[in-house]
DRENMARKOL-808731 format. One line per field, with one value per residue: y, x, z of N, C-alpha, C in turn; residue in three letters. Coordinates in steps of 0.05 Angstrom, whole numbers. Layout:
REM DRENMARKOL-808731
nY <- [Y | ...]
nX <- [X | ...]
nZ <- [Z | ...]
caY <- [Y | ...]
caX <- [X | ...]
caZ <- [Z | ...]
cY <- [Y | ...]
cX <- [X | ...]
cZ <- [Z | ...]
type <- [ALA | ...]
This chain:
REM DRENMARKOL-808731
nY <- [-672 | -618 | -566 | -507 | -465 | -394 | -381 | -428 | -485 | -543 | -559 | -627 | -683 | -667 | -674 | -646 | -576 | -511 | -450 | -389 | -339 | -267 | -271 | -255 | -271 | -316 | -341 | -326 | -364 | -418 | -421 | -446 | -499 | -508 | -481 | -460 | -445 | -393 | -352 | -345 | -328 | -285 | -255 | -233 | -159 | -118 | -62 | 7 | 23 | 73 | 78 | 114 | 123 | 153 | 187 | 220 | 261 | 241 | 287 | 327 | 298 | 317 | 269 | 215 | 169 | 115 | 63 | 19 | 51 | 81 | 71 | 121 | 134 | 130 | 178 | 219 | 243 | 241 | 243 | 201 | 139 | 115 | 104 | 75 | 64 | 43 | 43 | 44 | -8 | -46 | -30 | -15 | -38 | -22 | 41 | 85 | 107 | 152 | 178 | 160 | 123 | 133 | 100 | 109 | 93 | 109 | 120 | 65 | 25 | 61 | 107 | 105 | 133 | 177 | 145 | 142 | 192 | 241 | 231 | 286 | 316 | 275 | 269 | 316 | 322 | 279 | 296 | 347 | 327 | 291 | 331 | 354 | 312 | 291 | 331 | 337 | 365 | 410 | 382 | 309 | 268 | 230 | 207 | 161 | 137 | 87 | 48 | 11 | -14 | -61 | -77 | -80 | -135 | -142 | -171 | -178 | -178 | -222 | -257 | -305 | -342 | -349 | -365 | -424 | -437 | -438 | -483 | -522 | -530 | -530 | -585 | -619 | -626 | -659 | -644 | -593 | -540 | -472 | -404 | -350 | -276 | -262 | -299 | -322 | -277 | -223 | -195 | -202 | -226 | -269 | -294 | -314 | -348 | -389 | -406 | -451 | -487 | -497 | -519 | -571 | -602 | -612 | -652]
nX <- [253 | 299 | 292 | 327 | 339 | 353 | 382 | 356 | 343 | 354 | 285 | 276 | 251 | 216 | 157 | 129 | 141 | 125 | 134 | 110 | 134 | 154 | 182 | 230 | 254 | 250 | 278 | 332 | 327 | 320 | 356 | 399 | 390 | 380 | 407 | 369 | 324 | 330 | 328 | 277 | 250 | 278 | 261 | 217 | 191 | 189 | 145 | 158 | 120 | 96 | 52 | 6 | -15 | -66 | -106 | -173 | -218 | -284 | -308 | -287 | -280 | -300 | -337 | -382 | -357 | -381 | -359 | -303 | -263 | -225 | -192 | -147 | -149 | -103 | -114 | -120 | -81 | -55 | -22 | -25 | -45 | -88 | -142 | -151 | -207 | -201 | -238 | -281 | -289 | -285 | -325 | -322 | -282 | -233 | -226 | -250 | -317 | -326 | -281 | -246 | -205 | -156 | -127 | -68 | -36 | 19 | 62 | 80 | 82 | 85 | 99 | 145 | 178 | 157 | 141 | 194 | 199 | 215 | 187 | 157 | 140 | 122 | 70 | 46 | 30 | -1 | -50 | -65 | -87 | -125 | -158 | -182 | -210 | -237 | -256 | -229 | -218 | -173 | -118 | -91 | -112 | -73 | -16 | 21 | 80 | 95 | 138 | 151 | 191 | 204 | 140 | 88 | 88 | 104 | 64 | 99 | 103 | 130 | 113 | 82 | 106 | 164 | 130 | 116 | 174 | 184 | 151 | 161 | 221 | 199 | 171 | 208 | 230 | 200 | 154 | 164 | 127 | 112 | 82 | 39 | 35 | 63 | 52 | 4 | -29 | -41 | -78 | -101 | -146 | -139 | -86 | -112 | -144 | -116 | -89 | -119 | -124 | -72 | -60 | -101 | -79 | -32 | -45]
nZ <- [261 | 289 | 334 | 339 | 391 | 410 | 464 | 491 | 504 | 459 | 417 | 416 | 366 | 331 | 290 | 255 | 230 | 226 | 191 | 211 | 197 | 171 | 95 | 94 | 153 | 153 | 105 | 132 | 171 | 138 | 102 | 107 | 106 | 50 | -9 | -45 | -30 | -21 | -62 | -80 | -29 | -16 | -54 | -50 | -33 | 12 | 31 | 73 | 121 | 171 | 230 | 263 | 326 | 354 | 406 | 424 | 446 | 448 | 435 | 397 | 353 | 290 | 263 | 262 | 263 | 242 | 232 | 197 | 177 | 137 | 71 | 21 | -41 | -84 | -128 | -100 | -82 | -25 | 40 | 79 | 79 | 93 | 152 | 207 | 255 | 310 | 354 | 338 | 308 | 360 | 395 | 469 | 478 | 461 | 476 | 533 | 536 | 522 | 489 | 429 | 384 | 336 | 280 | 242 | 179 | 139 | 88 | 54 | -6 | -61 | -30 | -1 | 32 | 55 | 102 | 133 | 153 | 199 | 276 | 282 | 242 | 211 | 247 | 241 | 190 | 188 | 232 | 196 | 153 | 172 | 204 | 166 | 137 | 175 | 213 | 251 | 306 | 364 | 408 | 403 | 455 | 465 | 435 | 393 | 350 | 308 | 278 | 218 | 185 | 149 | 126 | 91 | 56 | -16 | -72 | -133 | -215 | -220 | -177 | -172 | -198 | -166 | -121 | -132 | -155 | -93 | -66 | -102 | -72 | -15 | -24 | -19 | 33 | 74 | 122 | 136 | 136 | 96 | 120 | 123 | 107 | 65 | 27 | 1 | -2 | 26 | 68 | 139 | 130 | 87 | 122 | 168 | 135 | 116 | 153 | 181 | 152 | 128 | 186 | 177 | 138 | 153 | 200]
caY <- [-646 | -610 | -538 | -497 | -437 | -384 | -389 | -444 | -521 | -552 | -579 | -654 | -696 | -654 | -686 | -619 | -551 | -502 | -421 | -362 | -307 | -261 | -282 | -246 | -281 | -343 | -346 | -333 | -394 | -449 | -420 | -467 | -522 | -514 | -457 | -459 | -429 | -356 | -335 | -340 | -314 | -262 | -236 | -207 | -147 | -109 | -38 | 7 | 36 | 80 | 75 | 130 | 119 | 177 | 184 | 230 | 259 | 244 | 309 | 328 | 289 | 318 | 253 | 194 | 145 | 99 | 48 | 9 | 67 | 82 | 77 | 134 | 125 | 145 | 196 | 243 | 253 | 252 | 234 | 182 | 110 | 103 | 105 | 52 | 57 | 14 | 42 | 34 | -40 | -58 | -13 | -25 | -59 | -3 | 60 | 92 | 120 | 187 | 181 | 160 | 123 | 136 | 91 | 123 | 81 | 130 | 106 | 39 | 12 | 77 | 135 | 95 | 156 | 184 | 129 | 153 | 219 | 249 | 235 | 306 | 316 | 251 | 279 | 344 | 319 | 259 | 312 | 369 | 313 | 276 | 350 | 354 | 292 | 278 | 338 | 330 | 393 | 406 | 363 | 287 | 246 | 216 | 205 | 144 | 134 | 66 | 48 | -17 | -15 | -84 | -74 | -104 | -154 | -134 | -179 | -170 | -205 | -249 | -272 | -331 | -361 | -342 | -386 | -448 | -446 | -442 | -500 | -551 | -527 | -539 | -607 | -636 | -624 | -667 | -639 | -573 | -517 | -441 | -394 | -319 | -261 | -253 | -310 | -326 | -264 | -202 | -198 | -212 | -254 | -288 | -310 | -339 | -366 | -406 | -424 | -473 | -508 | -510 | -550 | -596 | -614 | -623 | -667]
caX <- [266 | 301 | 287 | 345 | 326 | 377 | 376 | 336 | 351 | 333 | 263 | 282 | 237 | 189 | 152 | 139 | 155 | 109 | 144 | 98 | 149 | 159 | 198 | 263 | 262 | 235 | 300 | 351 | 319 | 317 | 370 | 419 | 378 | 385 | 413 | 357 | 302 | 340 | 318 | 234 | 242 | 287 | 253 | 207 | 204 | 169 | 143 | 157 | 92 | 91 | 33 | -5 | -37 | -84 | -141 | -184 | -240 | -299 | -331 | -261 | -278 | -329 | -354 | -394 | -338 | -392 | -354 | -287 | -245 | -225 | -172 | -143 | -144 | -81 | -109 | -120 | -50 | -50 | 2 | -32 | -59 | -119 | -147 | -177 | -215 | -204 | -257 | -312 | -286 | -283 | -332 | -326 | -260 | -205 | -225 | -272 | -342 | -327 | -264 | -242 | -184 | -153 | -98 | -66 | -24 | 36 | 87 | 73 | 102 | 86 | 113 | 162 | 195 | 130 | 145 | 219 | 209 | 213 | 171 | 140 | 137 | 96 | 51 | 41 | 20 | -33 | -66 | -72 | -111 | -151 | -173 | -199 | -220 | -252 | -265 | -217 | -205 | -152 | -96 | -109 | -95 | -52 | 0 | 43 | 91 | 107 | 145 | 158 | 211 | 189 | 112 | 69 | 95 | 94 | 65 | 102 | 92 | 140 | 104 | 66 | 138 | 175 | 120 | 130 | 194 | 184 | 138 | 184 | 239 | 199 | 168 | 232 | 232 | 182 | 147 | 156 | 106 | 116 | 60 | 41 | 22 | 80 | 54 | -16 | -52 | -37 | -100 | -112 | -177 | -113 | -74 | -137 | -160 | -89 | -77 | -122 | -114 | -45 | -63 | -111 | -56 | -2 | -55]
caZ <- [262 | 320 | 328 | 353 | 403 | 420 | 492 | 504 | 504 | 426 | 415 | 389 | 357 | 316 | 273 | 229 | 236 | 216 | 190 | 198 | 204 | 148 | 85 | 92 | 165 | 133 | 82 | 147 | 188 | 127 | 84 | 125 | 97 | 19 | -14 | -67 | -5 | -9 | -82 | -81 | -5 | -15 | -75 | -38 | -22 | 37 | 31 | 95 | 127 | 193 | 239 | 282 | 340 | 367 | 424 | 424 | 466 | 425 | 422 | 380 | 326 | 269 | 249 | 272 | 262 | 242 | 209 | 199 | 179 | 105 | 54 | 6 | -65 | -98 | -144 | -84 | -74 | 1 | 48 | 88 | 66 | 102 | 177 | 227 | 269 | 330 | 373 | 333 | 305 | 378 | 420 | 491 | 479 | 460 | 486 | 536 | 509 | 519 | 467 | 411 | 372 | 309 | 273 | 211 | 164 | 121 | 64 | 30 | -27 | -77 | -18 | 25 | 41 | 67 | 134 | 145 | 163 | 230 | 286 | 287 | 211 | 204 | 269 | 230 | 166 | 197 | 245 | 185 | 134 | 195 | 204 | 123 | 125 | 199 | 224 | 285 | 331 | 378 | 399 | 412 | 490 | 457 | 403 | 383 | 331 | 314 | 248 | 209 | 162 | 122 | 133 | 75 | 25 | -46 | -99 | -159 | -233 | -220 | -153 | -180 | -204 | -141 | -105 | -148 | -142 | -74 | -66 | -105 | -58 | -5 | -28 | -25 | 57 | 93 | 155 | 131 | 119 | 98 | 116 | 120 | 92 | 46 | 3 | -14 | 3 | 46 | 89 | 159 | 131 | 80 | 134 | 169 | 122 | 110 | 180 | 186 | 126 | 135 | 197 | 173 | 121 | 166 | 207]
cY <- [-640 | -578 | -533 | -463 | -418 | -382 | -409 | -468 | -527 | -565 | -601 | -670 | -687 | -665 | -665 | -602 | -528 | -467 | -403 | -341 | -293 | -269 | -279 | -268 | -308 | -357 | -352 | -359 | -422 | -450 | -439 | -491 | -531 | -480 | -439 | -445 | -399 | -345 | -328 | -322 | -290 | -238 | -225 | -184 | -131 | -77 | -23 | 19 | 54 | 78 | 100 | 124 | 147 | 175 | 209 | 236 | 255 | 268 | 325 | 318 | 287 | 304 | 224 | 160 | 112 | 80 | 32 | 23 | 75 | 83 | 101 | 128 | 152 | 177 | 218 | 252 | 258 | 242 | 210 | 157 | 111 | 105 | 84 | 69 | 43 | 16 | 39 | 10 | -51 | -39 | -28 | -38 | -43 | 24 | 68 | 105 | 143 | 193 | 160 | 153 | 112 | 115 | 97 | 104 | 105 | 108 | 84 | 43 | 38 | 111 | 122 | 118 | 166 | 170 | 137 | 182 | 225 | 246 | 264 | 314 | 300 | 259 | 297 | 337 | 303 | 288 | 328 | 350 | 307 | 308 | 358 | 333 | 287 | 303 | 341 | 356 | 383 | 388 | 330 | 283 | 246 | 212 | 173 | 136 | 103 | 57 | 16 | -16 | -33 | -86 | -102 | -111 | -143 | -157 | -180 | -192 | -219 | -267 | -309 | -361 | -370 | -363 | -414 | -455 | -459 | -472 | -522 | -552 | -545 | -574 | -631 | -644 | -639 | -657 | -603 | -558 | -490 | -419 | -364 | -300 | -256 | -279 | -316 | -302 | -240 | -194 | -207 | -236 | -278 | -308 | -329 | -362 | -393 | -419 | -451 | -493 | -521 | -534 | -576 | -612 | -627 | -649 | -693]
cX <- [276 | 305 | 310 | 334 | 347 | 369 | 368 | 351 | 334 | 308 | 279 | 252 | 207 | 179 | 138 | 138 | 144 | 118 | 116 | 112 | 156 | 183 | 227 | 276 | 265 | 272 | 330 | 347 | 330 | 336 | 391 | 417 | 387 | 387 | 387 | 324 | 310 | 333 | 303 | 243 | 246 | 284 | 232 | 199 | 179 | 166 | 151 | 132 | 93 | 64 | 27 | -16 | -46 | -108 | -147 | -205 | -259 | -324 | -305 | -262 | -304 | -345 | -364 | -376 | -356 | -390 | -333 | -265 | -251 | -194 | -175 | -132 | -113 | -84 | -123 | -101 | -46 | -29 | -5 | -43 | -76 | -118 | -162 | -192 | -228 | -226 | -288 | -318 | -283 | -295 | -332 | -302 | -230 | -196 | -250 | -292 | -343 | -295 | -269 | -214 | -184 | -122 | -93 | -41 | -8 | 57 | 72 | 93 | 106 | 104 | 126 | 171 | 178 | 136 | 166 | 217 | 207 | 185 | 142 | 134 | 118 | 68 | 31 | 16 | -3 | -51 | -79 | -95 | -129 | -165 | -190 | -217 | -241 | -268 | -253 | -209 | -182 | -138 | -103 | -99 | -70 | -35 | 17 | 49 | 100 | 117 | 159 | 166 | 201 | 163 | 94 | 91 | 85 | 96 | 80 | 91 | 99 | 129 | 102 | 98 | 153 | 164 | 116 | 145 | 197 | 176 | 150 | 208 | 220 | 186 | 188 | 237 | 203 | 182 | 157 | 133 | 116 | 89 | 58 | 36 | 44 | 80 | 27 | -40 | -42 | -45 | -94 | -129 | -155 | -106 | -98 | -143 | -139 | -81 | -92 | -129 | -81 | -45 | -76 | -92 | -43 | -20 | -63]
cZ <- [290 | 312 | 351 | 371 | 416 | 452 | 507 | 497 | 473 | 430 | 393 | 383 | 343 | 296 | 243 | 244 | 215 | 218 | 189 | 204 | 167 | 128 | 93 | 124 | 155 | 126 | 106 | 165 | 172 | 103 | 77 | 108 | 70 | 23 | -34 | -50 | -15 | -35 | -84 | -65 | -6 | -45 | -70 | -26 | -2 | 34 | 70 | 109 | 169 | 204 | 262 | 294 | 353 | 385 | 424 | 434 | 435 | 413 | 405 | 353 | 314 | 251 | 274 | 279 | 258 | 223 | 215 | 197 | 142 | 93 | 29 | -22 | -79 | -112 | -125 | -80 | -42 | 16 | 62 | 71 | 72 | 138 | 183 | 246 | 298 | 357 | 373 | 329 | 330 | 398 | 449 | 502 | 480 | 477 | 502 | 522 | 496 | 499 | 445 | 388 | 351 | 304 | 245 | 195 | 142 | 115 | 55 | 15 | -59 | -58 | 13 | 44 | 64 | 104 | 145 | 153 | 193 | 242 | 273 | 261 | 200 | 226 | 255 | 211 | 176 | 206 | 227 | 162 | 150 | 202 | 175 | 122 | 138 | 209 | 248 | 284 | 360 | 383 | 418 | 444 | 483 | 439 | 409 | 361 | 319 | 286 | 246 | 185 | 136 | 135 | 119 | 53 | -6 | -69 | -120 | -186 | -241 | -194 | -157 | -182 | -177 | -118 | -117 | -138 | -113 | -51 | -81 | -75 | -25 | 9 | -16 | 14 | 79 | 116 | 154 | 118 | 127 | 106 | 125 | 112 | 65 | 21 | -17 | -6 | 30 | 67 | 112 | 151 | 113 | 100 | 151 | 157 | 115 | 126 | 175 | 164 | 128 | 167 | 194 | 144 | 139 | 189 | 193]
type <- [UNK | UNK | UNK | UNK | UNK | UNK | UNK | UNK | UNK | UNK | UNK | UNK | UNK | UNK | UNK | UNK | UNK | UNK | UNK | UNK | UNK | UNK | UNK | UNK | UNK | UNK | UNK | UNK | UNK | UNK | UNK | UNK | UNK | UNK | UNK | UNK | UNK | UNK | UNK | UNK | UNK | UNK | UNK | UNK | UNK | UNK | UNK | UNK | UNK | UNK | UNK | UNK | UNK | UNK | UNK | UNK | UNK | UNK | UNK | UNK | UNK | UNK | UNK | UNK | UNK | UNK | UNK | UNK | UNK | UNK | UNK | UNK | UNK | UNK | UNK | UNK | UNK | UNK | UNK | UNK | UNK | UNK | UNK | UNK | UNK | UNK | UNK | UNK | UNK | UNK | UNK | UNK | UNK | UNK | UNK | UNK | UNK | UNK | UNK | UNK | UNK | UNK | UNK | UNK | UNK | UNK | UNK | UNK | UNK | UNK | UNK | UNK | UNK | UNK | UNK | UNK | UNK | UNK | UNK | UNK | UNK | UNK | UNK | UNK | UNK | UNK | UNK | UNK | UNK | UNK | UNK | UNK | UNK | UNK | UNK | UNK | UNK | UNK | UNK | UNK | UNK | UNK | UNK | UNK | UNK | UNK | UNK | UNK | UNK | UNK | UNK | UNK | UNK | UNK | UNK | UNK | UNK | UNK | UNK | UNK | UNK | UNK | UNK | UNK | UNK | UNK | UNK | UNK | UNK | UNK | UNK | UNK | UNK | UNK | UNK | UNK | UNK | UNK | UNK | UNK | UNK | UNK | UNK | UNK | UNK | UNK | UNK | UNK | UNK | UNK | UNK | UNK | UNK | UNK | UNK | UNK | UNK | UNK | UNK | UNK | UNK | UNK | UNK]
């Protein structure tokens, strides 16, 4: 193989060439290749999901945070997805002792909309549930907004097909491998768990 790099000088002589970028990128990289790559890839589709980041002193927040965070089940109707935690899943590591940070996940694949709205609109709404929910008083250190249009990959119940397909297509290509969250598993512990298989294959 020779990998082309915009700016850079080509890598030649690759003996494989291993994708983890999401599908839709995926489909513009190897579409070149065969045309028969761009249907699986680009039938996936990506929910959008905003992300909150918040610090907080930790006498501010009316709970113990003694955990990983939590997810919101649909039939609450709330506006958020779920909260991390990143200072308790990493004490010592994110924030000093005397605070406290919050990461809030809004929209998904059932209230996309929910992620497009205004900065201060999406601010509003986190702060007034993480107060119902947490306990949080006054206003945090910190705020950041950070938004990802194609977020998580969505399954559907044509998936299974879609990756078939995909997998003749890319049979046909020695020294290729596809890999990612957008195919066998959504997870963090997913893609783990996929990396290194995918290298002791390609080894």
């Amino acid at each position: 193989w020779v990998v082309d790099i915009q700016g850079a000088p080509p890598i030649t002589e690759v003996d494989h060439v291993i994708l983890a970028t999401p599908t839709y990128a995926t489909a513009g990289i190897v579409g070149g290749l065969e045309r028969a790559f761009l249907s699986p890839l680009q039938a996936i589709d990506y929910a959008a999901v905003t992300v909150v980041a918040m610090g907080f002193a930790a006498d501010a927040v009316g709970n113990s945070l003694d955990g990983f965070g939590f997810l919101v089940p649909s039939l609450e109707e709330r506006e958020i997805l779920g909260c991390l935690w990143p200072s308790s899943i990493y004490p010592g590591h994110r924030a000093p002792d005397d605070t406290k940070i919050l990461r809030v996940m809004v929209g998904g694949a059932r209230n996309p909309e929910l992620a497009l709205r205004a900065d201060s609109e999406i601010l509003s709404s986190v702060k007034s549930e993480l107060a119902e929910i947490l306990g949080l008083q006054g206003e945090p250190i910190f705020e950041r907004v950070i938004r990802w249009k194609s977020a998580i990959p969505q399954y559907s119940l044509q998936h299974l097909e879609h990756l078939r397909q995909l997998d003749a297509v890319v049979g046909k290509w020695p020294g290729l491998s596809l890999v990612g969250n957008g195919y066998r598993g959504v997870a963090v512990n997913d893609c783990t768990r996929e990396a290194p298989a995918t290298a002791r294959s390609v080894l």
